[in-house]
Every structure is written in structure tokens, then in C-alpha cells.
N, C-alpha and C positions, 0 to 999 in steps of 0.2 A: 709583854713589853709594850710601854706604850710611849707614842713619841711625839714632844710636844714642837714642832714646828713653828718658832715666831720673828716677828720683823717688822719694819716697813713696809706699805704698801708699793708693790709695784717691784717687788725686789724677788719674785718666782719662788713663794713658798709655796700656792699653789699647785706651779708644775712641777715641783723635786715633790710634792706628796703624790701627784700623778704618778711621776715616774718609780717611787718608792712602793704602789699600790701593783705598778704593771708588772714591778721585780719579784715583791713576797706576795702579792696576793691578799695581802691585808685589809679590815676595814677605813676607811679614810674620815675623818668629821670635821670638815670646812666650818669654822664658825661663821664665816661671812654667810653662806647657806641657813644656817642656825637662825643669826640675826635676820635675814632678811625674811626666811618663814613666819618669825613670829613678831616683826613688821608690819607684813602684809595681812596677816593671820587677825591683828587688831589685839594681839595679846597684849601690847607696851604699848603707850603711849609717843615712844621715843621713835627717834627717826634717824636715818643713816647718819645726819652731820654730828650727832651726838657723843662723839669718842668715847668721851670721859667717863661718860653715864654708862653707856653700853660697853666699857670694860668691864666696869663693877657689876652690872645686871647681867651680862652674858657669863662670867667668870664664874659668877655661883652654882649655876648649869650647867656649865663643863668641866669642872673640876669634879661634881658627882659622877659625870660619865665615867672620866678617869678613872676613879676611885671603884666604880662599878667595873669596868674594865679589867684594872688589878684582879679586884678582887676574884673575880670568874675567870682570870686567866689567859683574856684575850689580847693580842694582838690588837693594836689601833694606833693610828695616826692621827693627829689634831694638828690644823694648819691653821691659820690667823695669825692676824695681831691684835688682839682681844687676849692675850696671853698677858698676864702683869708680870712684871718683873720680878714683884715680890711673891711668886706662885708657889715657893719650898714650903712655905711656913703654913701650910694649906695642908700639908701631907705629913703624914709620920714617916720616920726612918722606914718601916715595914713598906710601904707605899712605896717611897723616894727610889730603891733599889731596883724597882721594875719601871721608870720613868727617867726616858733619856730626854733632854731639852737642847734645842740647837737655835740658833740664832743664825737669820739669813740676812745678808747685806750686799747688794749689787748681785744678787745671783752666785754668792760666796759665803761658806759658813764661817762663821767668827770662834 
């Protein structure tokens, strides 16, 4: 199962993946972490103020892991908001069945 975490900044998807990792024991993948290795790393050009860019350029990245994820079986958690809205259309039915997606707002899921 994998569980895609998204939101607002500031809104504690973060600490619910913390607290979700301290319950099952699971892997966790902060995109913020993601982004900012391969920032610093000199891979991108792009830079934190760049939302828009770094949806689309993070997105194609993490939506493999998933995918790799599924498919091996593992458990994972993905937190961000680097998560697009339109993320189903990304996955097959076969996929979509082992991908739960939540939506965090003020510390509250939607």
C-alpha cells in the first residue's frame, strides 16, 4: 500500500507521515527532502521558489517510485505538496487499488 500525503504548506503532513511511520513502521518519502537533495546536489537548475516547475519536474520522479513501490509490494508513505491533483491519470486501475491519497488542511483530513 502506498499513501500519497498532500496539502498546503504548513498544514502537518509532515508530522501525520512521522506519526504514521512511528505506528506501522513503514518507509516515509518527503518530497520536500527529494527536492531539496537534488537542489543542492546541482541536478536542476530550479530553485525552492519555483512551485510550478518543481511539481511537474518532481512529480515524474515520484510517481516511478510509487509505481516501483506497487509493484515490489512495499509499503511507503509520500508526503508533499509536489503531489498534482491530477495524479490518477498517471496510474492504471491495477496501480490505483494499492494507492490511498489524503488530503491534509489545517492539521485535518479532507
Amino acid at each position: 500500500m502506498v499513501v500519497l500525503i498532500t496539502g498546503a504548506s504548513h498544514t502537518g503532513k509532515t508530522l501525520l507521515a512521522q506519526k504514521l511511520l512511528e505506528k506501522y513502521r513503514c518507509s516515509v518519502l518527503s518530497i520536500d527532502l527529494l527536492k531539496m537533495g537534488l537542489i543542492r546536489s546541482k541536478n536542476t537548475d530550479l530553485t525552492p521558489e519555483d512551485d510550478e516547475e518543481l511539481e511537474f519536474y518532481l512529480w515524474k520522479i515520484v510517481k516511478e517510485i510509487v509505481k516501483t513501490a506497487v509493484e515490489n509490494k512495499q509499503n511507503l508513505i509520500v508526503e508533499g505538496c509536489y503531489i498534482p491533483f491530477t495524479w490518477k491519470q498517471d496510474f492504471t486501475e491495477e496501480y490505483l487499488k494499492d494507492i490511498l491519497y489524503q488530503v491534509w488542511k489545517n492539521r485535518k483530513l479532507l
